[in-house]
N, C-alpha and C positions, 0 to 999 in steps of 0.2 A: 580484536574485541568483539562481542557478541555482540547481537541485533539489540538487544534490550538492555545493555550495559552504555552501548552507542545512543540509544535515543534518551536514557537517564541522565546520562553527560551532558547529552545537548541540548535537553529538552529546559534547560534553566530552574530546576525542580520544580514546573506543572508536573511530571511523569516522575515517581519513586518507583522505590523496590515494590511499597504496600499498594500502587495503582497500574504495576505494569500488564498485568493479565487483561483487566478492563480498559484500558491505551490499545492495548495487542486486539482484544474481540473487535471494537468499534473502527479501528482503523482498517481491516479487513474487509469491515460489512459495507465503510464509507468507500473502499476501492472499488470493490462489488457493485456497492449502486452504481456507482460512476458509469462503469463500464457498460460497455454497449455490446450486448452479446453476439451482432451481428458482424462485427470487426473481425475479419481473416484470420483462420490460424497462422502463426508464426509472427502478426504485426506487429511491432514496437509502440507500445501505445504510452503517452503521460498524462501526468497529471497532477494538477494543485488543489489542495482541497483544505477549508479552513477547519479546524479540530481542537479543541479543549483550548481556544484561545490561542493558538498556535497557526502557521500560515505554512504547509507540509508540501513539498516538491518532490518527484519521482519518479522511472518508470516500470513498465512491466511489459512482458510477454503476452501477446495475449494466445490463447491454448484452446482447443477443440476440447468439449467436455467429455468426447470417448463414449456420447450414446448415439449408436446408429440413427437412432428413429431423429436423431437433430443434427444430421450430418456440418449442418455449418453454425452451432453455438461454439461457442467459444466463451473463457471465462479468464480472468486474470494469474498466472502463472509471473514466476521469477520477478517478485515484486521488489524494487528497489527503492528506500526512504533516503533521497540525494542532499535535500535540504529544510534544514528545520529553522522556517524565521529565516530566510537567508543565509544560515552558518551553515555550511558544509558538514554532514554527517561522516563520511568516511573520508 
């Protein structure tokens, strides 16, 4: 099942077909802040984060941004959405 058909299912209909794009942007940006760009490349980083009424579990790679002049940023890579509200996404 796709990423966006898995969080429609699970998400208890806050998250439709007509809001998954804006679900998709905001949860991204919300990972984004989260993150602390000083964190290692290759670290396994988590995270819970509260979103559209929703209580979101997960983790993610965290990844070097590939510009020289910031040899140690790093940004969230291979982001995974583990639990929504406590119910198991995959």
């Amino acid at each position: 099942m796709s990423w966006n058909d898995l969080v429609i299912e699970k998400s208890r209909g806050i998250v439709t077909e007509k809001n998954i794009d804006k679900f998709n942007c905001d949860f991204w940006c919300a990972i984004d802040d989260e993150h602390n760009s000083d964190i290692p490349d290759g670290e396994f980083c988590e995270f819970a984060i509260d979103m559209w009424g929703m209580k979101l579990k997960g983790h993610y790679i965290a990844e070097w941004i590939g510009d020289n002049e910031y040899p140690n940023e790093t940004e969230p890579c291979e982001i995974e959405l583990d639990y929504i509200d406590n119910v198991l996404v995959s």
